[in-house]
Backbone bond lengths (Angstrom), bond angles and torsions (degrees), N, CA, C in turn:
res aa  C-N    CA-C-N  psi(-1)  N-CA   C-N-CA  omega(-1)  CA-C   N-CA-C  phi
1 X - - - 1.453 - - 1.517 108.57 -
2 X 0.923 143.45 157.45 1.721 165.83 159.23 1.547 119.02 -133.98
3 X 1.193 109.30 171.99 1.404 130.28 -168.07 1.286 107.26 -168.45
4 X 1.420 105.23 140.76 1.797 98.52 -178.60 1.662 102.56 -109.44
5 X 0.617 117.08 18.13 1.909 129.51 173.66 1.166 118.01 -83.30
6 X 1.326 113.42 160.66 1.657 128.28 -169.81 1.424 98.25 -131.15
7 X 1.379 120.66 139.07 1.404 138.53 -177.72 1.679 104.65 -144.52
8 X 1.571 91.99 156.28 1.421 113.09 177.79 1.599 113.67 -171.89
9 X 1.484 123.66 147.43 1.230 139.73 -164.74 1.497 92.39 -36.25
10 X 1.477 126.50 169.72 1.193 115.01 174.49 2.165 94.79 -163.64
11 X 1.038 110.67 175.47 1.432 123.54 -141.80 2.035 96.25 -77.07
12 X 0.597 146.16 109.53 1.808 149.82 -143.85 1.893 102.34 -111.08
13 X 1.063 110.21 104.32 1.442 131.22 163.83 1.587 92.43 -53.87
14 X 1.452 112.45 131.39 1.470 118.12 167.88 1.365 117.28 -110.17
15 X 1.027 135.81 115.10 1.892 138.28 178.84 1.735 91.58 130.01
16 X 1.658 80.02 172.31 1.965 86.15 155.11 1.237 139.01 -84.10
17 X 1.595 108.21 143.04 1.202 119.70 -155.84 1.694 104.24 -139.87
18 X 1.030 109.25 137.64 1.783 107.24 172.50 1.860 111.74 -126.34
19 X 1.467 87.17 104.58 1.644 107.53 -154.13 1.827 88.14 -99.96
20 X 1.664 129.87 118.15 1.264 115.41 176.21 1.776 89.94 -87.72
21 X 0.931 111.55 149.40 1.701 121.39 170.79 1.617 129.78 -126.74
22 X 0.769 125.11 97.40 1.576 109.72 -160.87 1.518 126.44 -83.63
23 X 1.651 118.57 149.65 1.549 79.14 -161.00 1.432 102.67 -95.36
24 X 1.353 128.42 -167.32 1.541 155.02 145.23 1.479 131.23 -35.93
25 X 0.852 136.41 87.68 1.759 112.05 175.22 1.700 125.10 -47.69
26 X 0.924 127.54 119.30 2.081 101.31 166.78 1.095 96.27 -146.93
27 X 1.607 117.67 -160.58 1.206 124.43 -143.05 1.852 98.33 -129.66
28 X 1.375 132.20 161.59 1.324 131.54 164.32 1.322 109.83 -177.71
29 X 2.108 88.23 109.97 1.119 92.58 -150.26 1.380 159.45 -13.72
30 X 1.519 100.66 106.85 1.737 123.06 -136.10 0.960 131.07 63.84
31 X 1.069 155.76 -20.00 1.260 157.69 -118.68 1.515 111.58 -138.18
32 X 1.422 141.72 81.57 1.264 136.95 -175.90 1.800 104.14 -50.20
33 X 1.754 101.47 140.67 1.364 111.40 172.10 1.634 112.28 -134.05
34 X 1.157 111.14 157.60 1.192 114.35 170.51 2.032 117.51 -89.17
35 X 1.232 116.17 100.35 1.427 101.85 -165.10 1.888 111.26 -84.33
36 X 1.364 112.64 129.49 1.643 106.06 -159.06 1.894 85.65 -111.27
37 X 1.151 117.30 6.70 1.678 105.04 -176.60 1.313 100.31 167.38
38 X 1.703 123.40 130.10 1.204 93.17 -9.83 1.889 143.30 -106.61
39 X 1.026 126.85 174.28 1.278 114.33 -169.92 1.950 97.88 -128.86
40 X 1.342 103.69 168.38 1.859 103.13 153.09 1.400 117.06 -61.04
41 X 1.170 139.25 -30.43 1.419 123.66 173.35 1.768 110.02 -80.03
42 X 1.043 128.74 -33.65 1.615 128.74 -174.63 1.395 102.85 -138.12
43 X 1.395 106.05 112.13 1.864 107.00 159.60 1.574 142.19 -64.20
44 X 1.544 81.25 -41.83 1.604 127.57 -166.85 1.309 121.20 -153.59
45 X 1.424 105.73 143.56 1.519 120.99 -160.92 1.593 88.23 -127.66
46 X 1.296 128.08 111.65 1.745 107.90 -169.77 1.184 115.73 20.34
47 X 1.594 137.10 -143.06 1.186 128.54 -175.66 1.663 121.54 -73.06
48 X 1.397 103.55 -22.79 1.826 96.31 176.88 1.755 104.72 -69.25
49 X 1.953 97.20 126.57 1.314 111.67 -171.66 1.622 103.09 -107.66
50 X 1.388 133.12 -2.62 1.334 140.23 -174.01 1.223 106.61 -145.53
51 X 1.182 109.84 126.54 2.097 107.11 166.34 1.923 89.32 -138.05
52 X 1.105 118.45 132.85 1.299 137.68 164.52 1.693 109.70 -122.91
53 X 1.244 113.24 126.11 1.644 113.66 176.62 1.917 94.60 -108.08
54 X 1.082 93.81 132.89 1.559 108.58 -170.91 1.559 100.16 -100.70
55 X 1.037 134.58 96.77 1.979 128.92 173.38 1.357 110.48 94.56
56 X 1.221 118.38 -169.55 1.589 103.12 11.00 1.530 132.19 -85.70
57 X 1.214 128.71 150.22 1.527 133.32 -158.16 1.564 104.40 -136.17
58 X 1.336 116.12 150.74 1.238 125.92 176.12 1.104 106.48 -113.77
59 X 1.577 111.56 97.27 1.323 100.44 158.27 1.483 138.71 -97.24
60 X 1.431 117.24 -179.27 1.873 118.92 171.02 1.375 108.73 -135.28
61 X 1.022 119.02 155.59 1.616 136.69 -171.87 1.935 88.44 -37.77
62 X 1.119 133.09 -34.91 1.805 109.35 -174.20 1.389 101.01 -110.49
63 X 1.486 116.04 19.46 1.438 117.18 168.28 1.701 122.80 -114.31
64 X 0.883 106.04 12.44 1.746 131.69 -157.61 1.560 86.41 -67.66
65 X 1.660 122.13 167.92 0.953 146.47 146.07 1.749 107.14 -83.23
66 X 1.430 78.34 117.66 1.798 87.10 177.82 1.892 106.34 -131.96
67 X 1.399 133.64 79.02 1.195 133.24 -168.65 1.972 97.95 -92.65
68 X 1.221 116.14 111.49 1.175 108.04 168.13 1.258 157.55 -125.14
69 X 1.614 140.11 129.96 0.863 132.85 -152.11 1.541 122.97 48.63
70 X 1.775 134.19 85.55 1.112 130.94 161.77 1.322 135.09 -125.73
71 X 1.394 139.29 -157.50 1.227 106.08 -174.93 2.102 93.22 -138.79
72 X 1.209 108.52 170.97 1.509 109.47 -179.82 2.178 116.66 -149.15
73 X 0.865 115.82 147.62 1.036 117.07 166.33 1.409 135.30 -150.59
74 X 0.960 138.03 153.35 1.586 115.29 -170.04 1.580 111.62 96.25
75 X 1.124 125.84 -32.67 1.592 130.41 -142.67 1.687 97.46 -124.40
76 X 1.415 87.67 158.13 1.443 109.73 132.55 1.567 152.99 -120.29
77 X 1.103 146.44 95.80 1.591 150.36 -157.98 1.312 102.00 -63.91
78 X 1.563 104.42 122.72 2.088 104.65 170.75 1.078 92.28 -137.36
79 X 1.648 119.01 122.58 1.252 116.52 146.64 1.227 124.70 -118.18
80 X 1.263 97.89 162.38 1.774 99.47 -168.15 1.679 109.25 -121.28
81 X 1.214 123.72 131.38 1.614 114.78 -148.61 1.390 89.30 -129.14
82 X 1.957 102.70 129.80 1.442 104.69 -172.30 1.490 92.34 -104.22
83 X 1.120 125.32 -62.05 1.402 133.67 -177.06 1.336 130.47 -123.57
84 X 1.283 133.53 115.61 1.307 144.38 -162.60 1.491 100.24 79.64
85 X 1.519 95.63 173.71 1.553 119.48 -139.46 1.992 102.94 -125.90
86 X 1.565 120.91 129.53 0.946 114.54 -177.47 1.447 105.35 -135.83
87 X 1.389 114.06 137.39 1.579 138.25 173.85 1.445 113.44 -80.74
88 X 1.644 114.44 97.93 1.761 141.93 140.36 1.211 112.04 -42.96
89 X 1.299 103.22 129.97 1.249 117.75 167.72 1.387 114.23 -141.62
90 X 1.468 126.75 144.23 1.782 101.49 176.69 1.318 107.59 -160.52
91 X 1.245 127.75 165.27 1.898 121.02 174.57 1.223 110.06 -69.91
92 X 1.442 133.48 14.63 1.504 111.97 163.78 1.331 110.14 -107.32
93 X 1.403 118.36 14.32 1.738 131.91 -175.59 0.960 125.82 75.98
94 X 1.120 115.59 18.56 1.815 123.59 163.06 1.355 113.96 -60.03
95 X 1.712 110.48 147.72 1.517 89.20 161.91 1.803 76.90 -154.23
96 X 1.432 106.61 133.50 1.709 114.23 -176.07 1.173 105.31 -150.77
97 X 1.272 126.28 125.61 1.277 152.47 -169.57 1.759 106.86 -91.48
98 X 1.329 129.36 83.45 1.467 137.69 175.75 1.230 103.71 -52.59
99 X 1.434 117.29 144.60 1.560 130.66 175.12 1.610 103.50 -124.09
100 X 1.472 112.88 -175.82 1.115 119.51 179.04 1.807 95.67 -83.27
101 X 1.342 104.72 148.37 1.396 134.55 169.49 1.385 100.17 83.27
102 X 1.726 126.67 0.73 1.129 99.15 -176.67 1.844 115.86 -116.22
103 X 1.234 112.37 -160.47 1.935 98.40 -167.35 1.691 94.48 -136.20
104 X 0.859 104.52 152.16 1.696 110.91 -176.96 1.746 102.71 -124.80
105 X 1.140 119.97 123.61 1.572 113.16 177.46 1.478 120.20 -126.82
106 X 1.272 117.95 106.19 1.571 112.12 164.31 0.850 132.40 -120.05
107 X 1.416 102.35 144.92 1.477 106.57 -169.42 1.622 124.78 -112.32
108 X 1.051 113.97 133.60 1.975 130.73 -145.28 1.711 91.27 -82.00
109 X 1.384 96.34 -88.21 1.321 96.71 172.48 1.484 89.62 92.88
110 X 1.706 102.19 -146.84 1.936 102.58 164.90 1.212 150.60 -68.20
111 X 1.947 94.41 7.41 1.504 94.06 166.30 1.967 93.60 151.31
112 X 1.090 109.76 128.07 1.846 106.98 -170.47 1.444 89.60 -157.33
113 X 1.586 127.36 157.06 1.267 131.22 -177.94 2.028 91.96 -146.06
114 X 1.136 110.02 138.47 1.465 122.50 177.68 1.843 116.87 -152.16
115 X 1.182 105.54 166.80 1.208 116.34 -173.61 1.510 117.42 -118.67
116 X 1.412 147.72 147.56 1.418 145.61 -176.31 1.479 115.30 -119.48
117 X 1.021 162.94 58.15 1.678 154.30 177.40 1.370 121.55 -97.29
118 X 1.376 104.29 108.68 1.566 109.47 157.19 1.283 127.46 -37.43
119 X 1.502 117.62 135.25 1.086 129.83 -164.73 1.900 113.41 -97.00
120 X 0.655 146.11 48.23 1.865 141.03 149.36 1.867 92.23 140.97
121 X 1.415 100.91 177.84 1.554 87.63 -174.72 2.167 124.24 -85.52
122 X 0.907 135.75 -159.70 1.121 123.18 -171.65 1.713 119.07 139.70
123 X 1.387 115.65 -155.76 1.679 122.09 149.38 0.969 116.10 -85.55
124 X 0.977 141.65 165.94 1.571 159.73 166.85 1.979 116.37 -128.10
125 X 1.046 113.32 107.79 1.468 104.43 173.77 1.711 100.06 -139.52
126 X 1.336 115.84 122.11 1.569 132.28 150.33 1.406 130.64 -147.51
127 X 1.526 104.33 169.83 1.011 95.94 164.71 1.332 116.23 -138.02
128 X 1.331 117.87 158.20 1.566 118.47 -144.79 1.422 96.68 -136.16
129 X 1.469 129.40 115.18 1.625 124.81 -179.69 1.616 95.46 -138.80
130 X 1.032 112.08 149.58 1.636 141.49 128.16 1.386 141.33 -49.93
131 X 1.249 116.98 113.75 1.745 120.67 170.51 1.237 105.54 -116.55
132 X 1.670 111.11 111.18 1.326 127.19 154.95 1.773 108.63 -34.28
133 X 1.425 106.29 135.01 1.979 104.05 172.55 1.671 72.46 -100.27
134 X 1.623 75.50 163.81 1.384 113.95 154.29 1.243 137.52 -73.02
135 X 1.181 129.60 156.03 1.412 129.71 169.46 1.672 123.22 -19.24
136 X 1.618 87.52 -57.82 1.589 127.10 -179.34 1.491 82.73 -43.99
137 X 1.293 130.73 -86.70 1.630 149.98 -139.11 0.942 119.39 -93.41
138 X 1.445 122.94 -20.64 1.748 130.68 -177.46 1.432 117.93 -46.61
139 X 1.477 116.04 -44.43 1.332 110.43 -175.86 2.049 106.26 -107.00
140 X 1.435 110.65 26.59 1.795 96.87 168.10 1.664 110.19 -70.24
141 X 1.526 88.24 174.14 1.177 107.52 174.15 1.584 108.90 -51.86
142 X 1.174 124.93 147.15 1.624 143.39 162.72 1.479 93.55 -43.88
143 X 1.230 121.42 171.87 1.620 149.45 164.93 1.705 117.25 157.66
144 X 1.517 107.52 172.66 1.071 118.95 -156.33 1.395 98.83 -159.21
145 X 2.010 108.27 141.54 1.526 101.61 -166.58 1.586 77.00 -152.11
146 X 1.199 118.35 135.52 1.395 137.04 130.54 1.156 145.57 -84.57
147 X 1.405 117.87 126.27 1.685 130.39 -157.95 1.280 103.56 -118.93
148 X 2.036 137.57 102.96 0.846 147.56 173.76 1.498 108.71 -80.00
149 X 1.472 126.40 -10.91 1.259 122.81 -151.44 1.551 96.46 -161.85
150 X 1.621 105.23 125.75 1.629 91.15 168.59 1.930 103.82 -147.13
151 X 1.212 83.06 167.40 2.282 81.27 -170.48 1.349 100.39 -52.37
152 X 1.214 114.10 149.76 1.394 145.19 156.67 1.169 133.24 -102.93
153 X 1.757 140.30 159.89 1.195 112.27 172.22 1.386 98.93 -166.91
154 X 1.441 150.60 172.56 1.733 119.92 164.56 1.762 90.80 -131.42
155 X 1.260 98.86 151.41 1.685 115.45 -177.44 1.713 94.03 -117.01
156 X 0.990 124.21 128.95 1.618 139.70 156.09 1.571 101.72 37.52
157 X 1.062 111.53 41.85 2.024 128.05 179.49 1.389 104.75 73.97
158 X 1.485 128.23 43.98 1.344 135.23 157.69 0.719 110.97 -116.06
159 X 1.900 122.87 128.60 1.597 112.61 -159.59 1.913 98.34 -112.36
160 X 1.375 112.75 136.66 1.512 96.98 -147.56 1.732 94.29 -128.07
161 X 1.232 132.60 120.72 1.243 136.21 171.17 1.680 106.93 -94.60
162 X 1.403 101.72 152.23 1.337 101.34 -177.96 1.118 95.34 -131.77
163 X 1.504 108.42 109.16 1.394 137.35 155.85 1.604 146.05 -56.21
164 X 1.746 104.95 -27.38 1.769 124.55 149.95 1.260 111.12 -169.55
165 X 1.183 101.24 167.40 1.402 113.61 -177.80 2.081 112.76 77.27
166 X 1.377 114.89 -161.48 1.556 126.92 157.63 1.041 117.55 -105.20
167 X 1.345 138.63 153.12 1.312 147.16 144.78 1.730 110.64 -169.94
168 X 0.951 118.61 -158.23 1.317 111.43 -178.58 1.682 131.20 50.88
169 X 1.588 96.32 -4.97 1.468 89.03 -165.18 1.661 119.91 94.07
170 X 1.336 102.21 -18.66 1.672 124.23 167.18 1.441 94.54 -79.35
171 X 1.864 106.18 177.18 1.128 142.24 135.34 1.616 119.38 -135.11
172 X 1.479 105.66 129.35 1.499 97.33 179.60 2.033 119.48 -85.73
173 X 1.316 112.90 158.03 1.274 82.96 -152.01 2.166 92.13 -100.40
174 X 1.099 117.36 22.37 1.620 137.82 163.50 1.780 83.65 -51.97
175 X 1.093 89.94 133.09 1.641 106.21 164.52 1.570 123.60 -114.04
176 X 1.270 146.40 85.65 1.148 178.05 28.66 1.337 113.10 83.46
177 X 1.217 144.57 145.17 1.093 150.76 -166.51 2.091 119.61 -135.12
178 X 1.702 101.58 -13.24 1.434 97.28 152.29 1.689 113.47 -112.04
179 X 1.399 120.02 -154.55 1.602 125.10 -174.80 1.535 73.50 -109.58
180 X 1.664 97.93 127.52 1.701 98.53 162.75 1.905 81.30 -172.51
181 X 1.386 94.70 177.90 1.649 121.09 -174.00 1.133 96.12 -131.17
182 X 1.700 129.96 154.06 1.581 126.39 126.16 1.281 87.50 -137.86
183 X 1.584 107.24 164.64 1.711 132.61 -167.78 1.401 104.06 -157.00
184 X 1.347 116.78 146.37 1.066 131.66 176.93 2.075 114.00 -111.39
185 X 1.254 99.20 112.54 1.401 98.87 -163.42 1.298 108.70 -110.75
186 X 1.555 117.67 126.09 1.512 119.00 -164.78 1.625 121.09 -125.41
187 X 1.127 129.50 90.06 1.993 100.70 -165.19 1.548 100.52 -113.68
188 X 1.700 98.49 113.77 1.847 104.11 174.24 0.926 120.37 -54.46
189 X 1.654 127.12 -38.28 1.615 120.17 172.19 1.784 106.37 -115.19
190 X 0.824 102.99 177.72 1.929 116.00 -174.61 1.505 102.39 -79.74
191 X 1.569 103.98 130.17 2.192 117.63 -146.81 1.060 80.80 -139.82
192 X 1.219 121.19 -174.71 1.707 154.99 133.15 1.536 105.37 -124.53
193 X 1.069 104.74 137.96 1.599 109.63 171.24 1.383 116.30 -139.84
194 X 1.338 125.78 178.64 1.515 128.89 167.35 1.478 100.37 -138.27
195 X 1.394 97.21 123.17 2.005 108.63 -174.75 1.510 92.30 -114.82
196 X 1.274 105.81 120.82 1.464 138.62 175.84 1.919 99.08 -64.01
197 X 1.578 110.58 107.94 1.220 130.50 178.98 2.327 110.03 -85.19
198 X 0.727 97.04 175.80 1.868 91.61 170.54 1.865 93.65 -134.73
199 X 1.401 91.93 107.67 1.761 93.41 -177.85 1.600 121.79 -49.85
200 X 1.269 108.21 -9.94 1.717 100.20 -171.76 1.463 105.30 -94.46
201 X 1.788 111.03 -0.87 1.488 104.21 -172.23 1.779 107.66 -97.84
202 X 1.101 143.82 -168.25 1.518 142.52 -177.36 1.894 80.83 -137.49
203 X 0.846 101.61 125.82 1.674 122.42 153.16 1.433 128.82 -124.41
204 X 1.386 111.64 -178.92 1.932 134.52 -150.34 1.324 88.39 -156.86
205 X 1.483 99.82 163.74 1.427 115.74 166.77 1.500 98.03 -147.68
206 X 1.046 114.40 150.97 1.876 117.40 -168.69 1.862 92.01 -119.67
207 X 1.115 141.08 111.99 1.332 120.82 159.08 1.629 125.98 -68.43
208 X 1.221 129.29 115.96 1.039 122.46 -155.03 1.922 105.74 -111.17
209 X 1.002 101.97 10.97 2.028 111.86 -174.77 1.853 91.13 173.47
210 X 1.527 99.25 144.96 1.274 141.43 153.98 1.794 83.70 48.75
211 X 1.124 118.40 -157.66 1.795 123.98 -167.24 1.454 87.56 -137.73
212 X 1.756 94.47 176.94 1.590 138.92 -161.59 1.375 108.15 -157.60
213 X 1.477 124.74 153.07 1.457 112.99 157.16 1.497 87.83 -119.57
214 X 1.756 100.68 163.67 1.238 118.87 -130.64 2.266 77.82 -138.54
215 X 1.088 137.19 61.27 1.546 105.19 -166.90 1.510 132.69 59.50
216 X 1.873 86.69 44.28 1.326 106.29 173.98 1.538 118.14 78.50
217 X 1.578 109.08 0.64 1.683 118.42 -177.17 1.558 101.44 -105.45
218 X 0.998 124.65 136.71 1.635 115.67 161.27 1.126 98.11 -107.95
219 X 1.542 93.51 149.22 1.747 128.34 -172.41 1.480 91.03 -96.95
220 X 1.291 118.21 169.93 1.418 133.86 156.00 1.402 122.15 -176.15
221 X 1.415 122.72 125.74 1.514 113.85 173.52 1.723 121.85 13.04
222 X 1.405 109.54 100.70 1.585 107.85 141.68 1.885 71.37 121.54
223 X 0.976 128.58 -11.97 1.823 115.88 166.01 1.069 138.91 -67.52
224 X 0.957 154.52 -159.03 1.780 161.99 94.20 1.324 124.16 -102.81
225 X 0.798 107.58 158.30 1.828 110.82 162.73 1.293 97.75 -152.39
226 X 1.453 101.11 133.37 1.066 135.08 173.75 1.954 122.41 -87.07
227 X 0.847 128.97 125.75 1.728 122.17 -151.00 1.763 97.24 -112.72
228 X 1.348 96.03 -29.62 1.574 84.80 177.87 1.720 105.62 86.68
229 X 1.157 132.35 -171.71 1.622 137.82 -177.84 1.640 106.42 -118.57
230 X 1.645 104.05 177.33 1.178 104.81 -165.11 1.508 129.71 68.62
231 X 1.311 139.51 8.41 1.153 131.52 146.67 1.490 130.77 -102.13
232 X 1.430 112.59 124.51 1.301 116.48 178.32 1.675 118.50 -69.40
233 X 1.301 135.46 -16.72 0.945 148.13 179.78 1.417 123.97 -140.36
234 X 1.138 125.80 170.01 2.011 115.58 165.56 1.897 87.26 -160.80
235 X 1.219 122.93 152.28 1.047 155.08 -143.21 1.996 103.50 -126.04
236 X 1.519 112.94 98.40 1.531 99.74 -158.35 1.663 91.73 -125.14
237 X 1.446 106.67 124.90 1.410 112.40 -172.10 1.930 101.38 -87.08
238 X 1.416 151.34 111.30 1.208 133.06 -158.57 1.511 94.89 -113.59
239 X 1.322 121.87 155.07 1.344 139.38 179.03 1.824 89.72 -107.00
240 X 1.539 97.77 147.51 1.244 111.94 -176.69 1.761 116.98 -57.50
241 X 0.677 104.52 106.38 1.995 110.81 -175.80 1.258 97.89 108.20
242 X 1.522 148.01 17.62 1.746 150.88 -179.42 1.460 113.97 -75.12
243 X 0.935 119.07 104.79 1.326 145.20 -164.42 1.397 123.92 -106.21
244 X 1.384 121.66 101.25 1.609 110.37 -173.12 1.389 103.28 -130.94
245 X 1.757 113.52 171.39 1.430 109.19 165.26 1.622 93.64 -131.70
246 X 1.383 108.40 135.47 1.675 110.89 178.16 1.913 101.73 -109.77
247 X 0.969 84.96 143.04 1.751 91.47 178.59 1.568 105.43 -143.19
248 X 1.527 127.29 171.20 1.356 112.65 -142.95 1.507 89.05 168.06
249 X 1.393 114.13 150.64 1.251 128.74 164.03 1.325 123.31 161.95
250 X 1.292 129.85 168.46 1.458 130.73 -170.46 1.043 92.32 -58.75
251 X 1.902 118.62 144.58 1.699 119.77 162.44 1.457 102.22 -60.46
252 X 1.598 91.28 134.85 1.673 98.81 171.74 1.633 108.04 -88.15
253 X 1.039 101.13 139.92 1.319 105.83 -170.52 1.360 118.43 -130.87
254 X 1.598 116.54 31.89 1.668 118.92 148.11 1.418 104.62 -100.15
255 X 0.840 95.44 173.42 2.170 113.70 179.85 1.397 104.21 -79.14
256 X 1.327 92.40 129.70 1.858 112.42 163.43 1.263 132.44 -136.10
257 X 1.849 85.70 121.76 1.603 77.08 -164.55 1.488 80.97 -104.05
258 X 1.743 117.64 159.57 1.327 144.70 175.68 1.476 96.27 -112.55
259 X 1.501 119.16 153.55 1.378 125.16 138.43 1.988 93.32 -166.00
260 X 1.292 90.84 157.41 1.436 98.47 176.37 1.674 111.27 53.02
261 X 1.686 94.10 -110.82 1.646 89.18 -172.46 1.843 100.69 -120.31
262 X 1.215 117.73 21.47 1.258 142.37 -157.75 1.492 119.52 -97.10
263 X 1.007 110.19 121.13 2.013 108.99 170.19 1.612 117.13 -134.47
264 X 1.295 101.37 87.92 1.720 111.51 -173.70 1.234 97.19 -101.52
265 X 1.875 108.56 -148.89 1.217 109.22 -170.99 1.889 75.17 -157.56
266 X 1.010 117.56 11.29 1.650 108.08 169.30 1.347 123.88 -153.14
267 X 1.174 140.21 133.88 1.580 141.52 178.10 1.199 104.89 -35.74
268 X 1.617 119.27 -52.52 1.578 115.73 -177.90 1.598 123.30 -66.60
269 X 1.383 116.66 -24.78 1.593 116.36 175.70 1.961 82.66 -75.20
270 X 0.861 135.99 -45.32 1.570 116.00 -157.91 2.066 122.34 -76.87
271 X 1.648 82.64 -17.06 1.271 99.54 -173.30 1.884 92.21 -79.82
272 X 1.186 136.91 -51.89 1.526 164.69 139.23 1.389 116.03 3.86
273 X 1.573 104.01 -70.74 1.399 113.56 159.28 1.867 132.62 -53.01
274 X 1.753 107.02 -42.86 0.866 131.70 -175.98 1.841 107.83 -63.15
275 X 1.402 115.79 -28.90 1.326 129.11 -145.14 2.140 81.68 -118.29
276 X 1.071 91.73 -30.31 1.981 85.10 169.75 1.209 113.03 -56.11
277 X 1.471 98.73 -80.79 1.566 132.72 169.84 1.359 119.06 -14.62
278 X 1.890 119.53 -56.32 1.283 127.75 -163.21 2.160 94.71 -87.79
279 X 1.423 111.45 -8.95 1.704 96.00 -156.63 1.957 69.08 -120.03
280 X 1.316 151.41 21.01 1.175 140.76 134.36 1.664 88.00 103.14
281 X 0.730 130.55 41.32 1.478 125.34 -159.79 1.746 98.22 -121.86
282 X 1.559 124.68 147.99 1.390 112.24 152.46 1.770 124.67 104.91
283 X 1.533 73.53 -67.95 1.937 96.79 177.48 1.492 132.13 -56.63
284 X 1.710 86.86 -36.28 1.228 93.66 -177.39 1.957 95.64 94.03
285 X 1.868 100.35 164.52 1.618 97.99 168.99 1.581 123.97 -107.83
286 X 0.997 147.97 -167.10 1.286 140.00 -172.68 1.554 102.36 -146.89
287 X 1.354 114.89 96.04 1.368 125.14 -174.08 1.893 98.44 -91.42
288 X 1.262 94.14 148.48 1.819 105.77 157.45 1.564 88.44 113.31
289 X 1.318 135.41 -1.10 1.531 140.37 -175.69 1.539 146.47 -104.94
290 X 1.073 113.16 96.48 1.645 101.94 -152.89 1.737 102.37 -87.52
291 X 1.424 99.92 8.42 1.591 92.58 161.67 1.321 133.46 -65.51
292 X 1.342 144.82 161.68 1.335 150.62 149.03 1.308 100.33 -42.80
293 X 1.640 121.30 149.25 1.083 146.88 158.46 1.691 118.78 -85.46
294 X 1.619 108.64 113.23 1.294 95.77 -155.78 2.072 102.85 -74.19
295 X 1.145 106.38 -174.73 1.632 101.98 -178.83 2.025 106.84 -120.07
296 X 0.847 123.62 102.98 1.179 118.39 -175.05 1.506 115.84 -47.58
297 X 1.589 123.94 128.34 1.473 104.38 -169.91 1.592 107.36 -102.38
298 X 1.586 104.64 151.01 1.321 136.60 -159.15 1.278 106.61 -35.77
299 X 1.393 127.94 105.20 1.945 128.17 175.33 1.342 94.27 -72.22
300 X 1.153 120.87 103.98 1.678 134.54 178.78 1.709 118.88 -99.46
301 X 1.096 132.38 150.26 1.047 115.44 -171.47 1.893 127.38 -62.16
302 X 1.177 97.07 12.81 1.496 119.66 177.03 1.496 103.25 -80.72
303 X 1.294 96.88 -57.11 1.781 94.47 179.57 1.341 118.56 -66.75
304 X 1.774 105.81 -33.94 1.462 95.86 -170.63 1.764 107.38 -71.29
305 X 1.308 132.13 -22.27 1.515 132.25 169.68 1.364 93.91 -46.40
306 X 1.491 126.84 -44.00 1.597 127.92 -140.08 1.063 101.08 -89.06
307 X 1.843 134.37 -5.74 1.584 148.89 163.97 1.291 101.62 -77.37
């Protein structure tokens, strides 16, 4: 995944708040997405610094998602795959084929390069986010974990996967390095429910299929709402097929800067990375891929003003 945007900590509303946000259109490789973070209204959601909802899309063998060969640092990549199937690739020699229901997580750390391709033609539905590491974690070793299986549970006919962190009475078994949640929230027929929040965290909800009202607001495809901190609970009215993903976590509160595929905390680590990457240096290679290797473009002193 990439992004050509620049991010940084930004000024934090304290209590609850019901922020509608709309998202972005962009592109990954081929593949139109809706981008929900980050944007000018929300940077950061606790530590998740990127959420992209991918579809759903129909693709065919010359419509495929083909993202290739890039490089990352700073971060972690989670995606969570609703429908259809995508081919991993990465410089530590992985190669794992994501299915529906399951989550793929890697972690960058000081520097990891991987590949993404859809697998035959069909739908396509995911969603693909970022967790800023910490100070603590920014520079570990690279790795990579696949999750075929994660807790389940249903609240008042909402069928609810837990994607990181605890809540629910679950634990997910994704290993994470700040206090944060994400959940996958699903209701086959039309519910009301109440999903148990952790007041010290700030959460979002992304609608990802059909709508919900949200405190008298309805959500629907291509939104966010932003919830703000301090609530132990929120109250979610679901329309039959209503589909959300809530994510959540302590405000992170070191600086992040984003650009490209990058999450530092200085112009010079990004300018650094950028200058590895393009002279083959660092990343490591990404075997098993007959994609192009993308080229990171030039952090010029234009961008660095733009940090």
């Amino acid at each position: 995944m990439n992004t050509p945007s620049t991010a940084s900590t930004q000024q934090r509303k304290h209590g609850p708040v019901l922020e509608r946000i709309p998202t972005k259109n962009a592109d990954v490789g081929g593949v139109p997405v809706r981008r929900a973070i980050p944007t000018k209204a929300r940077r950061t959601v606790g530590a998740w610094c990127f959420l992209d909802h991918l579809g759903p899309s129909i693709l065919t063998p010359e419509t495929g998602m083909n993202v290739g060969p890039h490089p990352h640092i700073g971060l972690q990549t989670f995606t969570w795959m609703l429908t259809g199937e995508v081919m991993h690739h990465d410089s530590l020699g992985y190669a794992q084929v994501i299915r529906p229901g399951q989550v793929n997580l890697m972690t960058a750390g000081r520097g990891i390069a991987h590949s993404e391709e859809s697998l035959g033609a069909g739908t396509m539905h995911a969603s693909q986010l970022w967790i800023a590491l910490p100070e603590s974690h920014r520079h570990c070793e690279p790795a990579f974990a696949h999750h075929p299986i994660l807790p389940q549970t249903n609240i008042q006919g909402v069928e609810v996967t837990l994607l990181a962190g605890q809540s629910f009475g679950l634990q997910s078994p994704v290993q994470v390095f700040s206090e944060l949640v994400g959940a996958d929230l699903s209701a086959p027929a039309a519910t009301t429910a109440r999903i148990p929040l952790e007041p010290g965290f700030e959460h979002a909800i992304l609608c990802l299929e059909e709508s919900a009202v949200i405190e008298g607001e309805r959500i629907v495809p291509g939104e966010l709402f932003y919830l703000g901190d301090g609530r132990d609970r929120i109250d979610i009215q679901f329309e039959a097929g209503g589909h959300l993903l809530l994510i959540g976590g302590t405000p992170f509160e070191e600086p992040v800067l984003m650009w490209w595929n990058f999450v530092a905390r200085t112009a010079d680590e990004i300018s650094q990375a950028t200058e590895d990457w393009n002279a083959g240096q660092r990343f490591g290679e990404v075997a098993g891929t007959a994609l192009p290797r993308l080229a990171a473009p030039e952090f010029n002193a234009r961008m660095r003003a733009a940090t």
